[in-house]
C-alpha positions in Angstrom: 22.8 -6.1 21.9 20.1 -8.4 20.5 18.1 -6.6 18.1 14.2 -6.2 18.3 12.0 -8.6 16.4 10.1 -6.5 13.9 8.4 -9.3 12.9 6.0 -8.4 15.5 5.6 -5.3 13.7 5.2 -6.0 9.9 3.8 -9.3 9.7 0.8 -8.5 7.9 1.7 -6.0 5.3 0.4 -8.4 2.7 -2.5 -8.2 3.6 -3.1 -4.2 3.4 -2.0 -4.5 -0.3 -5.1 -7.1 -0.5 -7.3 -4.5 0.6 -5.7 -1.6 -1.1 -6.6 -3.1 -4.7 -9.8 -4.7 -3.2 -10.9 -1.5 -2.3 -9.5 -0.3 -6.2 -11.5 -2.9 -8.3 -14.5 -1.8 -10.5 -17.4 -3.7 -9.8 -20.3 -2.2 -11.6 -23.4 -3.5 -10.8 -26.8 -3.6 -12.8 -28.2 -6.7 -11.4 -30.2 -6.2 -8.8 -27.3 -8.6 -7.3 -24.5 -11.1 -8.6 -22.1 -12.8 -6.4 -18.7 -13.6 -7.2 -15.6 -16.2 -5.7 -12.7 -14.7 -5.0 -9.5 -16.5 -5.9 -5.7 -15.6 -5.1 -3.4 -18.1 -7.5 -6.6 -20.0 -7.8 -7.1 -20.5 -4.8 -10.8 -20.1 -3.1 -10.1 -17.4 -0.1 -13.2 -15.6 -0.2 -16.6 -14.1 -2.1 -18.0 -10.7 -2.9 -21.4 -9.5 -3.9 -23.0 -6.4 -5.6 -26.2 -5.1 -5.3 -28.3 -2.2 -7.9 -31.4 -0.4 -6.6 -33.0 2.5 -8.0 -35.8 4.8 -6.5 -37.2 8.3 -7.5 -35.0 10.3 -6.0 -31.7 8.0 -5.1 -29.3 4.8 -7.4 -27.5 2.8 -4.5 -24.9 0.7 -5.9 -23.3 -1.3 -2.9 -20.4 -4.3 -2.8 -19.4 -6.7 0.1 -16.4 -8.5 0.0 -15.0 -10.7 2.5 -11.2 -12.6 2.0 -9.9 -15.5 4.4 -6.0 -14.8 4.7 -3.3 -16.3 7.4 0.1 -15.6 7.7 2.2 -15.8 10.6 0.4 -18.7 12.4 -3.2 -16.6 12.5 -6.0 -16.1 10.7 -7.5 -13.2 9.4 -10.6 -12.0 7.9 -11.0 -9.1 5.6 -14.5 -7.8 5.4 -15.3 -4.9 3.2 -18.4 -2.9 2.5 -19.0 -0.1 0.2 -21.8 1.9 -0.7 -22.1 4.9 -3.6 -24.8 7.2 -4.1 -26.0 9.1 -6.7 -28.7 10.8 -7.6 -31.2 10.2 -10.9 -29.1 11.9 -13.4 -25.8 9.8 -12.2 -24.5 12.6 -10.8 -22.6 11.3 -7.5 -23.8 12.1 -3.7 -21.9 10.2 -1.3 -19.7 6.9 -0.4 -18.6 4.6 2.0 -16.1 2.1 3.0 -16.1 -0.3 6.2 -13.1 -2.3 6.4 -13.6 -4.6 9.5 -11.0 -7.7 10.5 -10.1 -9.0 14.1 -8.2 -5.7 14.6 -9.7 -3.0 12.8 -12.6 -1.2 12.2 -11.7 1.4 10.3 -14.8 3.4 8.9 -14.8 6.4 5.8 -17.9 8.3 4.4 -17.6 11.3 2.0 -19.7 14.0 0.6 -20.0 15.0 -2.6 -20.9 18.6 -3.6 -19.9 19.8 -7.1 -16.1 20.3 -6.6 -15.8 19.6 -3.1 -15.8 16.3 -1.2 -15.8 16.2 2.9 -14.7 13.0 3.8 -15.2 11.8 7.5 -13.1 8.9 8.7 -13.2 6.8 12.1 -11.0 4.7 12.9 -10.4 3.3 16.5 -12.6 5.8 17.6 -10.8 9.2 16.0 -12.9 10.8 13.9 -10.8 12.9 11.4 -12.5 15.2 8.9 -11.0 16.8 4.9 -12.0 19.0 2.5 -10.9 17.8 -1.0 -11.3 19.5 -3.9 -12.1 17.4 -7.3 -12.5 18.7 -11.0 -16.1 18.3 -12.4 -14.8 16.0 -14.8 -13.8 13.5 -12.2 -15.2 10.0 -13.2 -16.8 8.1 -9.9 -17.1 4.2 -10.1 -20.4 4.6 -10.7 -20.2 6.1 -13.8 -17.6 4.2 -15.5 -19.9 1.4 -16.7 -22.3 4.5 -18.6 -18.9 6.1 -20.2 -17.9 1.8 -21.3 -21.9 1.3 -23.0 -21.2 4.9 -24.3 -17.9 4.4 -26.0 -18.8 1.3 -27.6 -22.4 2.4 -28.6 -20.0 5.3 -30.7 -17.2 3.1 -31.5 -14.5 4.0 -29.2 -12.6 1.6 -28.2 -10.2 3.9 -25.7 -11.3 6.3 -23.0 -9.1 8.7 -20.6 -10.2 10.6 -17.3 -9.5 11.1 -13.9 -10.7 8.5 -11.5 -10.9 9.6 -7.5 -9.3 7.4 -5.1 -10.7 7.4 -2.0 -7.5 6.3 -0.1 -5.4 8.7 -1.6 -8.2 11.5 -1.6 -7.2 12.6 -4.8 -8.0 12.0 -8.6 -5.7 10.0 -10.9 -5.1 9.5 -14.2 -6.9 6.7 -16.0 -7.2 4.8 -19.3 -9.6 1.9 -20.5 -8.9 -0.2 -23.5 -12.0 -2.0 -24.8 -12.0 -5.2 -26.6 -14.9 -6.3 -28.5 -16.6 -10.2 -29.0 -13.4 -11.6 -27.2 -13.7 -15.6 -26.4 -12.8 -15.8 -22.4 -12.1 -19.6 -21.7 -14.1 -20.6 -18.9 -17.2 -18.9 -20.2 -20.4 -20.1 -22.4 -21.1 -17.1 -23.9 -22.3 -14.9 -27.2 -20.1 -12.4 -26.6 -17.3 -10.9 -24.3 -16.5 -7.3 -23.7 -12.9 -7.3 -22.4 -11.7 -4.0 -20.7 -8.6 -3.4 -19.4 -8.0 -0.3 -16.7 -4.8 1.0 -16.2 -4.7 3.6 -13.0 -1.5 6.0 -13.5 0.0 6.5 -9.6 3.0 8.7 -9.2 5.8 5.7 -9.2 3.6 2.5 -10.8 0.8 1.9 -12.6 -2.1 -0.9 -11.6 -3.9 -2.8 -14.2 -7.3 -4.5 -13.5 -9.2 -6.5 -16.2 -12.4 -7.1 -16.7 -14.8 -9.7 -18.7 -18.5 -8.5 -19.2 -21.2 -10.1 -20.9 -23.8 -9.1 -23.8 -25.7 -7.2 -21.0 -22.5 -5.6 -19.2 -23.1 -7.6 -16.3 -18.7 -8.7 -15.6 -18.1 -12.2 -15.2 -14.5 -12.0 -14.3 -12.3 -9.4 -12.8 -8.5 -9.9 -12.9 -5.6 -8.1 -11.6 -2.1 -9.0 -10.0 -0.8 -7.6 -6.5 2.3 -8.5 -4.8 3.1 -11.1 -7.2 -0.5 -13.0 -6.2 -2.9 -13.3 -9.1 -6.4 -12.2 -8.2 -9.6 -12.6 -9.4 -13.5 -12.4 -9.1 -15.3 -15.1 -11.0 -18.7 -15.0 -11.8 -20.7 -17.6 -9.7 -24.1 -18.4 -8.0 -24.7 -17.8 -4.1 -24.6 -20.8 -3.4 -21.1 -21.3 -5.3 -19.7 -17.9 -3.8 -20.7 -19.0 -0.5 -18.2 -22.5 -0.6 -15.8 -23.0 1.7 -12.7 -21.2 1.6 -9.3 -22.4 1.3 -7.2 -19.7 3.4 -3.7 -18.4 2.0 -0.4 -18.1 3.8 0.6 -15.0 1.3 3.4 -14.0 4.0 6.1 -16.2 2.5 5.3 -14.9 -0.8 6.7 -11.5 0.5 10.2 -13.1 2.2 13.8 -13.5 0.0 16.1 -15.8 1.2 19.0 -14.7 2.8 22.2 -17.0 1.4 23.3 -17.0 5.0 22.4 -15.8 8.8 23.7 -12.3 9.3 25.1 -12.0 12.7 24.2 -9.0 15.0 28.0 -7.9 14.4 28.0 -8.5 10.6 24.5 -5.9 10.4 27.0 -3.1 11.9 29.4 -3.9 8.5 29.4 -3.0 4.7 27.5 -5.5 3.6 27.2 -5.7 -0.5 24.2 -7.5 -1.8 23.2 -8.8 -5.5 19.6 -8.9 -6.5 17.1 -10.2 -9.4 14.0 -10.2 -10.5 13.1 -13.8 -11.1 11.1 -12.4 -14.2 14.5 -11.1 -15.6 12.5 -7.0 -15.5 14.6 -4.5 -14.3 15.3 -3.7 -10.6 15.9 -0.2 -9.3 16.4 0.1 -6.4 16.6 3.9 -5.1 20.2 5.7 -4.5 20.2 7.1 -0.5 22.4 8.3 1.8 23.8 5.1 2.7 22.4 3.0 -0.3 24.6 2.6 -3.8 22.8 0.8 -6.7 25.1 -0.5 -9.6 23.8 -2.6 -12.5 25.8 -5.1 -14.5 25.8 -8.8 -16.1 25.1 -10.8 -12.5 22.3 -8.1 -11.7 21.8 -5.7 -9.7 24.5 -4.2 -6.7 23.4 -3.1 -3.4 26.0 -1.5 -1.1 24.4 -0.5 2.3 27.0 1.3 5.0 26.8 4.8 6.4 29.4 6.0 4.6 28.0 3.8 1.0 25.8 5.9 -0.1 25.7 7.3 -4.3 22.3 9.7 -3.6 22.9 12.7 -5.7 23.5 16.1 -3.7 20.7 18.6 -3.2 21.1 22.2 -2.6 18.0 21.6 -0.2 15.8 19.2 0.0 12.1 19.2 -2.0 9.1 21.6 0.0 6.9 18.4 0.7 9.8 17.0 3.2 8.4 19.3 5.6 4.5 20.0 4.7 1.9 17.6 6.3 0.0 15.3 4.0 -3.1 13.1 4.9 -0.7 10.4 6.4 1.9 12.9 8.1 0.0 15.4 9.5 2.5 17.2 11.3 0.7 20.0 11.7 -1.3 18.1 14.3 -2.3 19.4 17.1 -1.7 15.9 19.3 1.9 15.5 17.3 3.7 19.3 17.9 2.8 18.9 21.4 4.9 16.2 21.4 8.0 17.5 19.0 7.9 20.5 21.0 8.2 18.4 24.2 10.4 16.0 23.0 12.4 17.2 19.7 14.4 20.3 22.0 17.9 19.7 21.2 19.1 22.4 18.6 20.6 19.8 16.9 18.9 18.0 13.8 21.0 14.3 14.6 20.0 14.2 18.3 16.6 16.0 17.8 15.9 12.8 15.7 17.0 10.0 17.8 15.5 11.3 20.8 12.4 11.4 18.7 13.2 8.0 17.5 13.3 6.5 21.3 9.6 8.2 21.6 8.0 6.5 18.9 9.9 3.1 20.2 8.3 3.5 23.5 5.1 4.6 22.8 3.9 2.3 20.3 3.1 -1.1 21.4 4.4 -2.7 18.3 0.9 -4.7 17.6 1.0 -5.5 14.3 -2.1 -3.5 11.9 -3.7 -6.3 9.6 -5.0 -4.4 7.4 -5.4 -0.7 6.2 -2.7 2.1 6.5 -2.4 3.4 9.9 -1.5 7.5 9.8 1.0 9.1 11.8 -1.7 10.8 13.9 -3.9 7.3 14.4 -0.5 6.0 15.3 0.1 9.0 17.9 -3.5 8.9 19.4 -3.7 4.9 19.8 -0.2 4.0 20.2 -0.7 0.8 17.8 0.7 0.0 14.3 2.9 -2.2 12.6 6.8 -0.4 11.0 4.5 1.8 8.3 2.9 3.3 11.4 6.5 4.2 13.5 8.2 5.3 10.2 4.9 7.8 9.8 4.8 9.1 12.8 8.9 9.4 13.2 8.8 11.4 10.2 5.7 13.4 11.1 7.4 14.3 14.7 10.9 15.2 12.5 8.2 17.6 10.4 6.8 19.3 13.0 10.4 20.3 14.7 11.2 21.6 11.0 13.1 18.4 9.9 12.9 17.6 6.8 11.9 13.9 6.4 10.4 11.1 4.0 10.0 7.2 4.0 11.4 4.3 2.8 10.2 0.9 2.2 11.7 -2.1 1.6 13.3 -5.5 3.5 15.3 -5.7 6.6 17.1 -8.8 7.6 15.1 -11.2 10.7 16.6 -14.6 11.7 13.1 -16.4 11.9 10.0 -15.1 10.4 7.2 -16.7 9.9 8.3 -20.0 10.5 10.9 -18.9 8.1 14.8 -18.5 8.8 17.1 -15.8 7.7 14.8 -13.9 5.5 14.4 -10.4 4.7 11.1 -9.1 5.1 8.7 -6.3 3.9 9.7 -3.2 6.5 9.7 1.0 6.3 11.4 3.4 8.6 11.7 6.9 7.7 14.6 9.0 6.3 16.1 12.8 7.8 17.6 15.8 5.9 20.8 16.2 7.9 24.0 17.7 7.3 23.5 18.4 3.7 22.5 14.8 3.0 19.4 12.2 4.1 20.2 9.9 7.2 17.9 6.6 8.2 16.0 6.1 11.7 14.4 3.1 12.6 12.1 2.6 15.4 10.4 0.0 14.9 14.0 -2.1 15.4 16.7 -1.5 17.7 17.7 0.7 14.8 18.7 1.4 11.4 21.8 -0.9 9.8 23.4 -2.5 7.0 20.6 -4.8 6.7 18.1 -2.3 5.5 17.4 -2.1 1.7 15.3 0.0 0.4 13.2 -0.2 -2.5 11.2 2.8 -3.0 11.1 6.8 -0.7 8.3 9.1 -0.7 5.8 10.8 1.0 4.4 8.0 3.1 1.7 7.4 0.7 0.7 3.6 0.4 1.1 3.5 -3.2 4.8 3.3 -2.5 4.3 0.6 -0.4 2.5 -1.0 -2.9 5.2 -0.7 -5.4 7.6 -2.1 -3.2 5.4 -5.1 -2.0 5.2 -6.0 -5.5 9.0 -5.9 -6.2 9.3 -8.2 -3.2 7.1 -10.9 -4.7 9.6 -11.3 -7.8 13.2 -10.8 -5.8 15.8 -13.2 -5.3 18.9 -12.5 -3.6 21.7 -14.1 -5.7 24.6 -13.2 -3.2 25.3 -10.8 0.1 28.6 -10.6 1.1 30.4 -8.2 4.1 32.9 -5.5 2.8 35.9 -4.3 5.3 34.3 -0.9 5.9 33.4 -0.3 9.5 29.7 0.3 10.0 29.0 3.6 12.2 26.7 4.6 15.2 23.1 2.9 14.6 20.8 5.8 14.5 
């Protein structure tokens, strides 16, 4: 049986983590406007400008960003637009984002009242609506740039708050080191502020750094995503608007397989040794059919049905069954359709036949950008393997499955011009039987091919992690083991 070309499915998850940090990076604007290049390992793929107005009543700081990326034999543009609000004092009113590329438009506007923001978000036409609750100490980007001229007006050369995050509609944890009269190479001037941000997520942290100026006015903002180098240099219109140089960052994202797996081989016990080419340390996660061992040649990988070292849980954590803003089980649109197709009494065959749903109704077009929830996924039908694995485990929720994700690589003969790679994938785990079990729908199903790299909640943050893991991985050896390979589920 020929297994199903998921390429068609996950070919652009590069380009979501692009946005993701895009979407994270400070850019605070007191210029009435300053335009910037934007460069991924030095190359020229895009601009972004900022924009500062004030009036009596209303402080508009606005950004517009747009990336030229191709991967997989198509271009893509990435063209982002946000917009905060605040009022006199600084106190914040509302935001926006736009996100718009061939294949999305993907609109989010929130509220701000005291403690409570309502955020609105359209996306293929679905309008979805949340109530999220922040602290009054929560720091929005507009007023990081007051707390930086504050700390080093007093001398303080380190800060700590909470930051919101509009993707993950909740505050995190962050920390800014400030550097004083640093010397940036590249840069004529008096005197250099140099700030580094580090954002605290719940598996990784993201660092972003910044150059200003004497007048706080940043000349270069740097950060590194999926093993890319990015930055936002400094520039004039006319140098901002240049031509582009568009990057294939797909093959960035592919480890070599040492050989072609045949379809019979992915039904075996299949051992693998991995590296980081940077010589950090790799972790991969113990699972129900995943054992991780570390020694001298690196680190082991055993993937069978039967191979897995996951430690034993009584039961498994309260989360594996609640809805979350990219599972929403509780969904009206996705119980009518557990309760319809999730009947049989038992959890194994509740979850494949839930499986063959997602498999037939998604169209498997690929998403280029954003992070496609299980209930945009339900409603349109259209999503790359984030998408199936979210609403597979959403559908296992709402039958009272307990489920999760993982991401990682799976195996494909030809990708990207590419052969025998393994390639950025997720498909979502179930609570059976005392222990978790792996269902893929976005391939003919899971096997000994599938390694994964990180499990949560289906937040993209994990996916993030993982994407960036990717970047530095070599595959030193892969070998099959004589231990037969059960059922695919």
């Amino acid at each position: 049986m020929r297994r199903i070309p998921f390429h068609q499915l996950c070919k652009r998850n590069g380009l979501r983590i692009a946005l993701f940090f895009t979407l994270s990076l400070p850019m605070p604007a007191m210029a009435a406007e300053q335009w910037f290049s934007v460069l991924l390992d030095g190359n020229k793929v895009g601009y972004a400008t900022t924009q500062h107005s004030e009036s009596a009543q209303l402080t508009l700081d606005s950004s517009h960003t747009v990336i030229d990326l191709k991967g997989a034999g198509r271009a893509n543009q990435l063209d982002i637009e946000l917009n905060f609000e605040s009022d006199p004092h600084g106190n914040p009113l509302s935001f926006s984002t736009h996100v718009r590329t061939r294949d999305i438009d993907r609109l989010q506007r929130g509220s701000i009242d005291a403690e409570t923001v309502l955020l609105r978000s359209t996306y293929s036409g679905i309008e979805q609506r949340e109530h999220i609750t922040v602290t009054r100490d929560t720091v929005w980007p507009m007023q990081e740039l007051q707390l930086i001229k504050t700390a080093v007006a007093q001398g303080n050369r380190q800060l700590q708050f909470k930051a919101f995050d509009a993707m993950l509609g909740s505050s995190l944890p962050v920390e800014l080191k400030i550097d004083a009269d640093t010397k940036v190479t590249g840069h004529d001037l008096p005197q250099i502020l140099h700030v580094t941000r580090t954002v605290h997520y719940s598996d990784h942290v993201a660092i972003t750094s910044t150059d200003f100026d004497a007048t706080y006015q940043p000349q270069r903002i740097s950060t590194e995503i999926s093993g890319l180098q990015m930055q936002l240099v400094a520039v004039t219109r006319e140098q901002a608007m240049a031509p582009n140089q568009a990057l294939d960052y797909l093959n960035r994202l592919l480890v070599r397989s040492p050989f072609r797996i045949s379809h019979e081989a992915t039904t075996q016990h299949i051992r693998y040794t991995l590296a980081l080419r940077d010589g950090a340390p790799l972790d991969p996660p113990q699972t129900g059919e995943q054992r991780v061992r570390h020694d001298a040649a690196g680190t082991t990988v055993d993937v069978c049905n039967q191979c897995g070292n996951e430690a034993r849980e009584d039961k498994p954590a309260p989360e594996t069954l609640q809805p979350n803003p990219w599972m929403q089980s509780d969904a009206t649109e996705i119980r009518t359709i557990a309760e319809r197709v999730g009947t049989n009494s038992d959890p194994r065959k509740r979850m494949r036949a839930l499986t063959d749903y997602v498999r037939e109704h998604m169209r498997g077009r690929s998403e280029f950008l954003g992070y496609v929830s299980a209930l945009e996924a339900i409603k349109t039908g259209n999503g790359d393997c984030t998408a199936y694995a979210l609403l597979l485990a959403a559908l296992g929720r709402a039958t009272g499955v307990p489920t999760r994700v993982a991401v990682g690589m799976v195996y494909d003969p030809r990708f990207n011009n590419r052969n025998d790679v393994f390639a950025p994938h997720a498909w979502a785990q179930a609570w059976i039987g005392g222990h978790w079990e792996s269902f893929d729908a976005a391939t003919e199903g899971f096997d000994s091919t599938h390694i994964a790299l990180a499990i949560g909640q289906g937040d993209p943050s994990r996916f993030s992690t993982a994407m960036g893991t990717l970047a530095k991985m070599e595959m030193r050896a892969a070998a099959q083991v004589a231990t037969k390979f059960a059922t695919q589920k």
